[in-house]
C-alpha positions in Angstrom: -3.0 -4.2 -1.7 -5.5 -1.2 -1.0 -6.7 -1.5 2.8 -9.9 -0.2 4.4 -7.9 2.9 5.5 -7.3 3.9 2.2 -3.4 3.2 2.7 -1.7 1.1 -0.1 0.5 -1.6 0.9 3.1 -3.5 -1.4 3.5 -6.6 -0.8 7.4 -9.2 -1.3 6.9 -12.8 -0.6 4.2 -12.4 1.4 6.0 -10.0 3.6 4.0 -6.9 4.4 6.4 -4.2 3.3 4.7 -1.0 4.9 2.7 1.9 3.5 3.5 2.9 0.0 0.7 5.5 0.0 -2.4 7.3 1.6 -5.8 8.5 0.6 -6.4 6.3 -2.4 -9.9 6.1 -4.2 -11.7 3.2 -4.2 -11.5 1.6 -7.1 -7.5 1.1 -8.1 -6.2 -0.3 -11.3 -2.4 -1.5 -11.3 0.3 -1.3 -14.1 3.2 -3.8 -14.4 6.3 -3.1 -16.4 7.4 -6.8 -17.7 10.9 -6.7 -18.2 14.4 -8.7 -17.8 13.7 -12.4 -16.2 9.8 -11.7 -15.4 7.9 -14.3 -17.5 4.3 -13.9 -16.2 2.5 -11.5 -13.9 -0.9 -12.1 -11.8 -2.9 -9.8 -10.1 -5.6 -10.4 -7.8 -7.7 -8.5 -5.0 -10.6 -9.6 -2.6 -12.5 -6.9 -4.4 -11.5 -7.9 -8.2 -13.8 -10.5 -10.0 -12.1 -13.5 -11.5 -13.2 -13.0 -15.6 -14.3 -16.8 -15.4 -15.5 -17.5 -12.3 -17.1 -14.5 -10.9 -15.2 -14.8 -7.6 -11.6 -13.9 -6.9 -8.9 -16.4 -6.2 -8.3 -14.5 -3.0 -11.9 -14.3 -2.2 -12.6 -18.1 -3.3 -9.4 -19.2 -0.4 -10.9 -17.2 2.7 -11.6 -19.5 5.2 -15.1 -18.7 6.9 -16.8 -21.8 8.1 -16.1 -25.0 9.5 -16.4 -27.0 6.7 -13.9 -24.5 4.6 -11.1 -25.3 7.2 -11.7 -29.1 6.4 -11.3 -28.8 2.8 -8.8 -26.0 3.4 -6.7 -28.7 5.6 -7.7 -31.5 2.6 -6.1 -29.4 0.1 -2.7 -29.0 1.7 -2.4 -32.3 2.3 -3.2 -33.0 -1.5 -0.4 -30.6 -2.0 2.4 -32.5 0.5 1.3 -36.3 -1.0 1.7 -34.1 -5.2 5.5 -33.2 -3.7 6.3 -36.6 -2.1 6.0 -37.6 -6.0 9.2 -36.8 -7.5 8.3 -36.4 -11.0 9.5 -33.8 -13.6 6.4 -34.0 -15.6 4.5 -32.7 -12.7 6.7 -29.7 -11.7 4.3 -28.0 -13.1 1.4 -29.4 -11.4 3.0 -29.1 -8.0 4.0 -25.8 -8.6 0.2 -24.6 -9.0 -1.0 -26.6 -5.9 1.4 -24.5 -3.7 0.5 -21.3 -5.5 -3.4 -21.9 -5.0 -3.3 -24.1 -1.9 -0.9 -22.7 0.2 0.3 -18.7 -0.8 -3.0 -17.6 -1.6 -4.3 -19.4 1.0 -2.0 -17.2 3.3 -2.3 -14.6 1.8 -6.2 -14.4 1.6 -7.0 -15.0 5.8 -5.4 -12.6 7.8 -6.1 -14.5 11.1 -2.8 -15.5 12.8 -4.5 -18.3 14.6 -5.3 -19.5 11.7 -2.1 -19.4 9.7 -0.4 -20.6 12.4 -3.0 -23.5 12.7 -2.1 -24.3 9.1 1.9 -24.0 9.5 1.2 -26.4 12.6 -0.3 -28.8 10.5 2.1 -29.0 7.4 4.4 -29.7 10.4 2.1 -32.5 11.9 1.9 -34.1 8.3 5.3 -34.5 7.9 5.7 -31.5 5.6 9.1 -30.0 6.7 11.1 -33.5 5.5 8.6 -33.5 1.9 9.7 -29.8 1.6 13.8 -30.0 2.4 13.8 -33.4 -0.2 11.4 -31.4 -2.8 13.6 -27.9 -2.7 16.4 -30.5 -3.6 14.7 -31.9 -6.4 14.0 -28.8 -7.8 17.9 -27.6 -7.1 18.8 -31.0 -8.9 16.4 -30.9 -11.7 17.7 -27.4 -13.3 16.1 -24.0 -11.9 17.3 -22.8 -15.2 14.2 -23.6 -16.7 11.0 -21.4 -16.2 8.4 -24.0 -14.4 11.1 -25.4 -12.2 11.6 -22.1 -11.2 8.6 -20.6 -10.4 7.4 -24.1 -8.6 11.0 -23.6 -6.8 9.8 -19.5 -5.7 6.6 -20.3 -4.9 7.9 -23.2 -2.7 10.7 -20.7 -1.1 7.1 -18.2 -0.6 5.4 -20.7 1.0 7.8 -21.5 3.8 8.4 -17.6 4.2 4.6 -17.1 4.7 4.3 -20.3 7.4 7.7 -20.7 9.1 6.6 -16.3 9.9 2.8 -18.1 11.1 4.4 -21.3 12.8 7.7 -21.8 14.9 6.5 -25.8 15.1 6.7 -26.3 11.3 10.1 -23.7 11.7 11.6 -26.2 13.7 10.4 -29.3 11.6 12.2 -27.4 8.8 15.4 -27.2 10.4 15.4 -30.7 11.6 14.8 -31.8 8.3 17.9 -30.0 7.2 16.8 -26.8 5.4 19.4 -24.7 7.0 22.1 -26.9 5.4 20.0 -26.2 1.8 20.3 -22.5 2.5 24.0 -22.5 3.5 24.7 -23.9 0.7 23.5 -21.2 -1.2 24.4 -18.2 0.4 27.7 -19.8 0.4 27.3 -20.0 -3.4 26.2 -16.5 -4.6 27.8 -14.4 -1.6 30.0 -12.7 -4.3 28.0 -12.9 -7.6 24.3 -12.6 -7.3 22.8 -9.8 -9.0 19.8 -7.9 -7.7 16.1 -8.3 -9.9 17.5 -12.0 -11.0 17.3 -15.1 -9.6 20.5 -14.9 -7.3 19.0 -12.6 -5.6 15.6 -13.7 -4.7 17.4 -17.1 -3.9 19.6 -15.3 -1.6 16.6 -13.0 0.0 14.4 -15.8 0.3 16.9 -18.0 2.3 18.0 -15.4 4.5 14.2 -14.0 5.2 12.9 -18.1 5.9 16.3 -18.4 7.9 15.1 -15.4 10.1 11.7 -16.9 10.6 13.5 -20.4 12.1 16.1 -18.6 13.9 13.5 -17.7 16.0 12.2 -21.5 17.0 14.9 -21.9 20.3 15.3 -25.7 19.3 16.9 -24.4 15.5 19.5 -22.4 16.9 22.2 -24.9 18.3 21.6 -26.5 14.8 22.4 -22.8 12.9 25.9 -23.3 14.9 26.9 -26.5 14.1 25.8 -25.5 10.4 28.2 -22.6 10.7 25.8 -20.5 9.7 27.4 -17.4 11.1 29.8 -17.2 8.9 27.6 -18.2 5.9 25.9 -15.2 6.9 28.3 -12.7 7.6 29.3 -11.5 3.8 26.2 -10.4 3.7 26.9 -7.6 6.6 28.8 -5.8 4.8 28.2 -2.6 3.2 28.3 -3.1 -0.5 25.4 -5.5 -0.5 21.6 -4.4 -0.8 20.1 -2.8 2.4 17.2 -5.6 2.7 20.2 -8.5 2.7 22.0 -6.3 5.5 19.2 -5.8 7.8 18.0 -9.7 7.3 21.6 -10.8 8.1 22.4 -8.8 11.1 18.6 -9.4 12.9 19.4 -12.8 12.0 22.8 -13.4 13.5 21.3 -11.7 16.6 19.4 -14.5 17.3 22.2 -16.9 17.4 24.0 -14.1 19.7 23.1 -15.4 22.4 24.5 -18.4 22.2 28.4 -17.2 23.4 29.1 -15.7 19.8 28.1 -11.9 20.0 31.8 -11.2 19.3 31.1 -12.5 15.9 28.7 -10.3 15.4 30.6 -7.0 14.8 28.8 -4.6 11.8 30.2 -1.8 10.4 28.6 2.3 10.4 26.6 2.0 7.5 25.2 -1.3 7.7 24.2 -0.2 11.5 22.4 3.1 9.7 20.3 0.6 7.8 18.9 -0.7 10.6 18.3 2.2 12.0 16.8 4.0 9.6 14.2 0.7 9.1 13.8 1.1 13.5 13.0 4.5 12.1 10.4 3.3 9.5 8.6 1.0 11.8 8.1 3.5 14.4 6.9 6.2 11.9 4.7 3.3 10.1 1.1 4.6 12.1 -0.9 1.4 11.4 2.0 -1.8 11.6 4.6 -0.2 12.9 6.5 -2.2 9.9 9.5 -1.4 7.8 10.0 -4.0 5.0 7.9 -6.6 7.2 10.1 -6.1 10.3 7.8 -5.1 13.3 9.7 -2.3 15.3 10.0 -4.4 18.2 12.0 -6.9 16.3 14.2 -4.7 15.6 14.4 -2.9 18.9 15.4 -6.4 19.9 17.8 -6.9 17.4 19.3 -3.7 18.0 19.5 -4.7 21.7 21.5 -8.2 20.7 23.8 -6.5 18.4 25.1 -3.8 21.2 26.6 -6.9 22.6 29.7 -6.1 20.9 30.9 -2.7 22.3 31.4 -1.4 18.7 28.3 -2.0 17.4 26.9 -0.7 20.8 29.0 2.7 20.4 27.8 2.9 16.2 23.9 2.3 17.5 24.1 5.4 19.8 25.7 7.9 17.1 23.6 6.6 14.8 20.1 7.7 16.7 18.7 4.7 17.0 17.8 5.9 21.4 15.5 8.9 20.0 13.5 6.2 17.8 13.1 3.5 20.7 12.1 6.4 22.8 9.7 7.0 20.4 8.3 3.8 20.4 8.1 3.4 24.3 5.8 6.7 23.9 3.3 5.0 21.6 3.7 1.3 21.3 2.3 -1.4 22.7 3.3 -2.6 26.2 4.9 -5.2 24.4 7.1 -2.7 22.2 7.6 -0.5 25.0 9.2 -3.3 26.6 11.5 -4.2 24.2 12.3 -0.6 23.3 13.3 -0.2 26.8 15.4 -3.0 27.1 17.2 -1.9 23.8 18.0 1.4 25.4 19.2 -0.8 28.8 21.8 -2.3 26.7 22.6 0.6 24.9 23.6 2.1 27.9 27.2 1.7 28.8 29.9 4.5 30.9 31.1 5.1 28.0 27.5 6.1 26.1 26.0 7.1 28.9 25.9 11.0 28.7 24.7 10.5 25.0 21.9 8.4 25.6 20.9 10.6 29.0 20.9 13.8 26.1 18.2 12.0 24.3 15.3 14.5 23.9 12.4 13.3 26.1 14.0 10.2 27.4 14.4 10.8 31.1 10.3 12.4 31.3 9.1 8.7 29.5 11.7 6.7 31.8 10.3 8.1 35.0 6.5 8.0 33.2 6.8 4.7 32.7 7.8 3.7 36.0 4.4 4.5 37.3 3.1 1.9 34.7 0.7 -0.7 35.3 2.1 -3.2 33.3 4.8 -4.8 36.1 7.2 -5.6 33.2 7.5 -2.5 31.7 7.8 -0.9 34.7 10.6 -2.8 35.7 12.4 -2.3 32.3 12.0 1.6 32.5 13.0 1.2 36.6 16.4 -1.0 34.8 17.2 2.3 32.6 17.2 4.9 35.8 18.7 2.4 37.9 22.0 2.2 34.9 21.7 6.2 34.9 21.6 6.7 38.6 24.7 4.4 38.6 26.6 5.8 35.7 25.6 9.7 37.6 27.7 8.1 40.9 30.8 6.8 38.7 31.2 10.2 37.5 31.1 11.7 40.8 34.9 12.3 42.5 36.3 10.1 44.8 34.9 10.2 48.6 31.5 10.4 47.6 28.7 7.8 48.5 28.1 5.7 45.8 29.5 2.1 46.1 27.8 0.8 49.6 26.4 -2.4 49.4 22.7 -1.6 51.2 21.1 -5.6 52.1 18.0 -6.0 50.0 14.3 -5.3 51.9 12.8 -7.2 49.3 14.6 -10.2 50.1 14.3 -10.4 53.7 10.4 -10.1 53.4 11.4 -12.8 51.4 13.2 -14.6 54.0 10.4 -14.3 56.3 7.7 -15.6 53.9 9.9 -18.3 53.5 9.6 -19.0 57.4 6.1 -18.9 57.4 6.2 -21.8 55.4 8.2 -24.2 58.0 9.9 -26.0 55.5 13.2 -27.8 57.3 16.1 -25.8 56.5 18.0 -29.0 55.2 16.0 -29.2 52.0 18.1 -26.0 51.3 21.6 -25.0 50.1 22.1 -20.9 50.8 25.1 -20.9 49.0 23.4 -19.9 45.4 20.4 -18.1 47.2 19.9 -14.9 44.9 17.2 -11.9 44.9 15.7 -10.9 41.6 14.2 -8.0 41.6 14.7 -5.1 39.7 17.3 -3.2 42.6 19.3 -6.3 43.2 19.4 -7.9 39.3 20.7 -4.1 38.0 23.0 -3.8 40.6 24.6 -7.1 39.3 25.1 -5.8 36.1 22.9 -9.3 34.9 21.2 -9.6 31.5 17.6 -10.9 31.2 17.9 -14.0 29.7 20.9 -17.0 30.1 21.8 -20.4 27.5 22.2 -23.2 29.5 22.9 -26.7 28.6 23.8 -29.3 26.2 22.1 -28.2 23.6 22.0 -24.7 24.6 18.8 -23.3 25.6 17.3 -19.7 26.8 15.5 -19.2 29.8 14.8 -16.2 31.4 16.1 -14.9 34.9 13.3 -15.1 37.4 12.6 -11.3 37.5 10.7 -9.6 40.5 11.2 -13.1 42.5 13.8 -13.9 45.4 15.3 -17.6 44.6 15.9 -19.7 47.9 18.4 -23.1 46.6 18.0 -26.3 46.8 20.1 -29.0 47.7 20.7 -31.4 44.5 20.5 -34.5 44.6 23.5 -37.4 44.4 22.1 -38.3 40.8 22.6 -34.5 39.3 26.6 -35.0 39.8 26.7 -38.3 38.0 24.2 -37.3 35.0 25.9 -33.9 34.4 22.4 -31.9 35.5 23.7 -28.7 36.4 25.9 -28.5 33.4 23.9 -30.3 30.9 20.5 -29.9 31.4 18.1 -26.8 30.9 16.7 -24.5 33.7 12.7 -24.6 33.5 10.0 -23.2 35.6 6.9 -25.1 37.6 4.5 -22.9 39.0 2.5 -24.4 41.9 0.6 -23.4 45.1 2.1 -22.8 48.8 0.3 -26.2 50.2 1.9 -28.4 47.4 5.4 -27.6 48.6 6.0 -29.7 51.3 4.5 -32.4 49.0 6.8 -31.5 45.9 9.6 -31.5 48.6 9.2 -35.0 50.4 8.5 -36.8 47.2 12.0 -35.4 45.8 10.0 -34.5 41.9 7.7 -33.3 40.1 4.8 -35.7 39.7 2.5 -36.3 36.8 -1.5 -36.2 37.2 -2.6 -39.8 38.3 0.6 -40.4 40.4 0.5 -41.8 43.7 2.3 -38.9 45.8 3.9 -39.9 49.2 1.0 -40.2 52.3 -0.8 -41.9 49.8 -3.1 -39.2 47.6 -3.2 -39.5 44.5 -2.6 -36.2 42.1 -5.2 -34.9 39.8 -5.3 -31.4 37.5 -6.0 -28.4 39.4 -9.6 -27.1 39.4 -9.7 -24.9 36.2 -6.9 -26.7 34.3 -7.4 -29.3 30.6 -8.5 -32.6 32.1 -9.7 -35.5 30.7 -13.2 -34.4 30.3 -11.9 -30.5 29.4 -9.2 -30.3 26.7 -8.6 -29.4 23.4 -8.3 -32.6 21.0 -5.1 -34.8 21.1 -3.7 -32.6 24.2 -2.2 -34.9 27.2 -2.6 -33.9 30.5 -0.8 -36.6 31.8 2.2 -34.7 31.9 4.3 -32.7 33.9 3.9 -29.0 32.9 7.4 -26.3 32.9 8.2 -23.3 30.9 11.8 -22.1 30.4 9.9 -18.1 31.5 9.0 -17.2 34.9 5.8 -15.2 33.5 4.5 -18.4 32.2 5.0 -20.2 35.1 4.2 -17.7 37.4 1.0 -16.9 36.0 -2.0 -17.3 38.7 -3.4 -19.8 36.4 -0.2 -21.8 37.5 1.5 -20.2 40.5 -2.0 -19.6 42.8 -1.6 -16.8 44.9 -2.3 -16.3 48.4 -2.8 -13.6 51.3 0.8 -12.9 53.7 0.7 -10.3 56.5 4.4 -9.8 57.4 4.7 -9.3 61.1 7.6 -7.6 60.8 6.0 -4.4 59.1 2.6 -4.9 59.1 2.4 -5.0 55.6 0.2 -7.3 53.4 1.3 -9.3 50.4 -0.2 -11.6 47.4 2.2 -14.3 47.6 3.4 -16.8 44.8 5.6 -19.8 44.8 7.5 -21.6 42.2 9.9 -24.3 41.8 12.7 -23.4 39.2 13.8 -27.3 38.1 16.6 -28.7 35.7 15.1 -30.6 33.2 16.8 -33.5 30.7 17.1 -32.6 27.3 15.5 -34.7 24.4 12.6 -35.5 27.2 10.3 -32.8 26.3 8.0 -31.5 24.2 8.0 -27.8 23.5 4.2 -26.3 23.0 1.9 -23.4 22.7 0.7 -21.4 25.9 -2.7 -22.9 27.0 -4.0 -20.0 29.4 -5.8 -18.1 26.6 -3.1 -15.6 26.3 -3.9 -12.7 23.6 -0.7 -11.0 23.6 2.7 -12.2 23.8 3.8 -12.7 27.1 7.5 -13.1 27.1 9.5 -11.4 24.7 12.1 -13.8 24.4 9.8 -16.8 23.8 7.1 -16.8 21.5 3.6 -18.4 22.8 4.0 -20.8 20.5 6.6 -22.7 22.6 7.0 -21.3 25.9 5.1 -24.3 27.6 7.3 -27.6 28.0 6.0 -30.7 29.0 7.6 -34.1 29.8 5.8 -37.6 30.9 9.4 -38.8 32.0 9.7 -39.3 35.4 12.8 -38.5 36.9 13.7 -35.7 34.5 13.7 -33.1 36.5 15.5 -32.2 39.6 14.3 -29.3 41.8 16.9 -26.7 42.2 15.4 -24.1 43.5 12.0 -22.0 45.6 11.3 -18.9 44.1 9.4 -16.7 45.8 7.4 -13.2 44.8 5.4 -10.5 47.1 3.4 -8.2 45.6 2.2 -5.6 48.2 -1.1 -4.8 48.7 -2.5 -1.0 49.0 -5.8 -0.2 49.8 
């Protein structure tokens, strides 16, 4: 594809595979050599005219009014009900209703809402089971021949393109059992596919559409009891194509974090692959893309993978700090984040000086703790805090370096806490813990935990100070602290003592105890005000802290500390345990434009319940943000 800029861009199942060239003329005319397997070649453009129609396919599927998204959404249903007919005299028919209806459709709308809009609603339809059953038939009816197989590759396109737009129909997918599909064939061709044939476009598709649902949290407990991991792992190693290698290892370092990084061990070259791609992406000046991999995603990858000292120690030698540093020059805040949390967990005693010798490092670190963006300055405060630390392990013996100084943060804290007069048995200080940056580094703590049964991610509470609960007698009985998952709730200071004597969370409409009955907040999707088929009768968590301690959620208000004079915006939060199987995961609904967790994509970082009873409050948070004139 020629783009605006003049930059050419190729194009493999859909995935955006970077700049292929600059500066070309307008008008471009492509040559295909035909050879070996190919059987048929198209070529379209939003520029080209289609020699019978006057209008290019890609033109003809761009989605501009109303009324197009209707017929759009018409048409992919028409598609589902064509593959819930089992028929091998239709193959064929099938086959050109996903090419038209739902690749070229993808392919011809850049707008993410949109795609993801559509992957959301193949997954409302019913689409993932129709899909997993049809890629069967296909598998049973004999790929061998020519229409099976190019309905089968454009079926395999089509869940690239919309499991990459939508973790909902991602996580349909792998409930309906796709991961099992794939297993099944990496397990079969792991040692005899052959690249430019089918084998291996089987192989790359699986492992690419594998990568898209890894992502979905709620798919990767089912990747382990698939035993994916080691369905995967052939494909680390060095003697397989740098594409299947790079897939592989960013895919298995999703499932990382689920107790398995020492799984996960790669060897020298296969690490240089990924690097060099890290390399790509950065250098890439529009996308900051290599092979359709967005720098960050592999800055976060790279991060995952150093949780096996090894790999850690083949990441450094390898140069993969001077890229990330890179990238934490020019990126986004987003990419700067998660280039700065790479270089965090690249840092160990042991690759400390090499990191530290990385040219221009130290002057962004200490830049970039001036930043205005509160997480990325906390991730580049993380980096000097490990150097500072590393500096005082090397220093001899009888020097300062290992005294324990009590946290500031936390007694400010402690005395906001106070203000409050909430009755000290509500709490338990045994598991009282400070968050922020100083006192979570010190710790040696990661970011992110898996908790329960299945194992889900939430994020630490970051920049808060967490006061405990007491737990109720029902959490020892029903397993809560082991089995259940760690949420957030963000609220307002008055609602606390409310929250508190009730002993819940309550849902709009409830009754609360004094007798007043609960209603959304001013500003919040109420019966009147929300988007079509959304609930508000529900009670709202999110397994991040910057969801749920958004201001939309977690209202701030004014503290003067009397201790120092000081004044403070003050937010509160409840972090709960929550039952799994009682809620439904769902998209951010605060108008978010950027992603605002890294570890959780917007599409499901809100989590919503109408069971009473399934949560248990475990814990205040608290967070003080000083206020300088």
């Amino acid at each position: 594809m020629r783009k605006s800029d003049g930059s050419l861009h190729f194009f493999f199942n859909g995935r955006d595979l970077g700049v292929a060239a600059t500066d070309l003329p307008q008008t471009v005319h492509g040559v295909v050599d035909v050879y070996g397997d190919t059987v048929q070649v198209s070529m379209s453009g939003s520029e080209a005219d289609d020699a019978s129609s006057g209008v290019s396919p890609q033109r003809e599927a761009q989605v501009k009014t109303e009324s197009d998204v209707h017929t759009l959404l018409d048409k992919v249903k028409e598609t589902v009900d064509l593959m819930r007919n089992k028929r091998s005299s239709i193959i064929g028919l099938v086959g050109s209703a996903i090419v038209h209806n739902l690749n070229v459709v993808y392919n011809a709308n850049r707008n993410k809402q949109l795609r993801q809009a559509l992957g959301d609603f193949l997954a409302d339809i019913g689409a993932g089971k129709v899909i997993v059953e049809y890629l069967q038939f296909l598998r049973e009816s004999g790929i061998q021949d020519d229409t099976t197989w190019q309905t089968y590759d454009a079926l395999h396109n089509a869940c690239l393109n919309y499991t990459d737009a939508s973790l909902k129909l991602a996580t349909e997918l792998g409930k309906a059992g796709i991961v099992l599909l794939f297993v099944e064939d990496l397990n079969k061709f792991k040692e005899n596919y052959v690249k430019g044939k089918k084998s291996y476009d089987i192989l790359l598709s699986a492992l690419s559409i594998l990568h898209n649902c890894v992502k979905a949290s709620e798919v990767r407990h089912m990747l382990l009891k698939s035993d994916v991991v080691n369905a995967i792992k052939p494909y680390t190693l060095v003697n397989n194509d740098d594409l299947l290698i790079m897939i592989s290892l960013l895919t298995l370092s999703y499932i990382a974090d689920s107790g398995q990084r020492h799984l996960i061990q790669a060897n020298e070259d296969s690490i240089g692959f990924i690097v060099k791609h890290l390399k790509e992406a950065v250098n890439e000046p529009t996308t900051h893309q290599s092979k359709g991999f967005h720098a960050y995603e592999i800055a976060t990858g790279l991060a995952q993978l150093a949780g096996h000292p090894s790999n850690r120690k083949l990441i450094v030698n390898k140069g993969a700090v001077q890229w990330l540093t890179q990238l934490m020059k020019i990126g986004s805040d987003t990419e700067i984040e998660c280039a700065a949390n790479a270089i965090w967990s690249l840092t160990s005693a042991d690759s400390l000086d090499s990191v530290k010798r990385t040219p221009e490092l130290l002057k962004t670190v200490l830049a970039l703790e001036g930043s205005r963006n509160e997480s990325v300055k906390a991730a580049a405060k993380r980096i000097n805090i490990k150097f500072q630390a590393g500096m005082m392990q090397q220093m001899p013996s009888g020097m300062p370096g290992g005294m324990k100084i009590e946290c500031d943060y936390q007694k400010s804290c402690k005395l906001f806490l106070k203000s409050l007069d909430i009755p000290e048995t509500y709490f338990s200080s045994k598991y009282d813990l400070c968050y922020c940056t100083s006192c979570h580094a010190e710790r040696k703590d990661t970011l992110y935990y898996t908790r329960g049964k299945p194992p889900r991610d939430y994020g630490l509470p970051i920049g808060w100070c967490r006061f405990s609960f007491k737990l109720p007698p029902k959490a020892e009985p029903l397993k809560a602290d082991a089995e259940w998952h760690r949420a957030y709730h963000g609220t307002k200071k008055e609602s606390i003592h409310k929250v508190l004597q009730t002993g819940e969370l309550l849902i709009p409409g409830d009754v609360a105890l004094g007798g007043k009955k609960l209603a959304e907040e001013e500003g919040h999707f109420n019966d009147k005000r929300k988007p079509e088929g959304f609930d508000t009768k529900r009670i709202f968590v999110s397994p991040s802290i910057r969801y749920s301690g958004h201001e939309a959620y977690a209202t701030p208000s004014k503290y003067k500390e009397e201790r120092s004079g000081k004044d403070y915006k003050a937010k509160v939060a409840i972090q709960v345990l929550i039952r799994p199987e009682s809620y439904s995961v769902g998209q951010q609904t605060i108008g978010a434009t950027s992603e605002i967790d890294p570890k959780f994509s917007n599409q499901e970082i809100e989590w919503s319940t109408k069971e009473r009873g399934a949560t248990i409050l475990y814990g205040l948070l608290i967070k003080l943000e000083e206020e300088i004139e």
